[in-house]
C-alpha positions as CSV (number, residue, x, y, z in Angstrom):
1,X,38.8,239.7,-23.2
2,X,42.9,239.8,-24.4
3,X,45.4,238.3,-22.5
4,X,46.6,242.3,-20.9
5,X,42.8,242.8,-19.7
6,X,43.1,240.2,-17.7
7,X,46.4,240.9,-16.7
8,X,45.6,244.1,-15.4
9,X,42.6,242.7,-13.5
10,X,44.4,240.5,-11.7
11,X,47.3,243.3,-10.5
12,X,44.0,245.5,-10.5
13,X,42.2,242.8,-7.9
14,X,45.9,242.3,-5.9
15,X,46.9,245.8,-5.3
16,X,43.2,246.7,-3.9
17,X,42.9,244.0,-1.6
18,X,46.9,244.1,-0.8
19,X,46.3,248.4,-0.3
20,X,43.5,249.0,1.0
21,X,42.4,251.9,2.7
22,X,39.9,254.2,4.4
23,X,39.0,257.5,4.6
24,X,38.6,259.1,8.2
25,X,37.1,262.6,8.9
26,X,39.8,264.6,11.3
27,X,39.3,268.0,12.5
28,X,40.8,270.8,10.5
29,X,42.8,271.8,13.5
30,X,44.5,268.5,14.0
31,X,44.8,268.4,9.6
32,X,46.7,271.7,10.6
33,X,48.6,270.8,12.8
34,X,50.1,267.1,11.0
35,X,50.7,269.2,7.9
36,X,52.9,271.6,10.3
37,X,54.4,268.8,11.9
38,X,55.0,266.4,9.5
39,X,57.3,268.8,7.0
40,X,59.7,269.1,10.5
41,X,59.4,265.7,10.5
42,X,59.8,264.8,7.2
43,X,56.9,262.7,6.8
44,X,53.1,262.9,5.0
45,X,50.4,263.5,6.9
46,X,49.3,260.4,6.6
47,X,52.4,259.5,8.6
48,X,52.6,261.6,10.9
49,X,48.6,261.0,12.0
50,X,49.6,257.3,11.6
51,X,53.2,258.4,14.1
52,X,50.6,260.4,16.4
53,X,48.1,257.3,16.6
54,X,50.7,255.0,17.5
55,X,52.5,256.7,19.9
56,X,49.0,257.4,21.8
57,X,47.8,253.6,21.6
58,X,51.3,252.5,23.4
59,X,51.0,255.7,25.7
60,X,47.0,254.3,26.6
61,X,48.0,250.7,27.4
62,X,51.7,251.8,29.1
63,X,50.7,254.8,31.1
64,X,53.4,254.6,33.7
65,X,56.5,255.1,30.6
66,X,57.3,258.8,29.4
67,X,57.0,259.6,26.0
68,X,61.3,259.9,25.8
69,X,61.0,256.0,27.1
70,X,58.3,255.2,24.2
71,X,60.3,257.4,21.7
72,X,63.5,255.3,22.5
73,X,62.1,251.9,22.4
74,X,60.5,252.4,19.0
75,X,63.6,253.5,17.6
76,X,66.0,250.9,18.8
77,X,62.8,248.6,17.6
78,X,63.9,250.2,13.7
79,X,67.7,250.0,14.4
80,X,67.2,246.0,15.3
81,X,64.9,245.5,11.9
82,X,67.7,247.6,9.8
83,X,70.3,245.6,11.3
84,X,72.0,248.3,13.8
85,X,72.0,246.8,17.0
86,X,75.0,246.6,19.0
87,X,75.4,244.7,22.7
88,X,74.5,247.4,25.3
89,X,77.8,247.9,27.8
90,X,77.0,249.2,31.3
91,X,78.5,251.3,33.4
């Protein structure tokens, strides 16, 4: 085997184990309704079943906050991470 076979091998072996995947069966009405959404929202599918699913896991475990409340935290959550934060002033 040449040096480039096992070159690609080894990005071959890294990129499935760093990737990996599955395939899950959904409904065609919820398939429907991400594809819908998710060219408002700007996203794939994929993310906005992925968008969907976490918004319903932290809705499950925190059933007492609104979805506004949820919405909110996960977005001050991304403006921390891309360095936007500023100190919150009351009043």
């Amino acid at each position: 085997m040449n040096v480039w076979h096992e070159v690609l091998d080894r990005k071959l072996l890294c990129a499935t184990l760093c990737y990996m995947s599955r395939v899950i069966r959904i409904s065609e009405n919820l398939a429907g309704q991400a594809k819908v959404r998710s060219s408002v929202e700007n996203r794939s599918m994929t993310a906005q079943i992925e968008y969907w699913a976490k918004i319903g896991k932290i809705a499950e475990e925190n059933p007492e906050l609104p979805f506004t409340f949820i919405k909110e935290i996960l977005l001050g959550m991304e403006e921390l991470k891309s360095g936007e934060n500023a100190e919150y002033a009351f009043g």
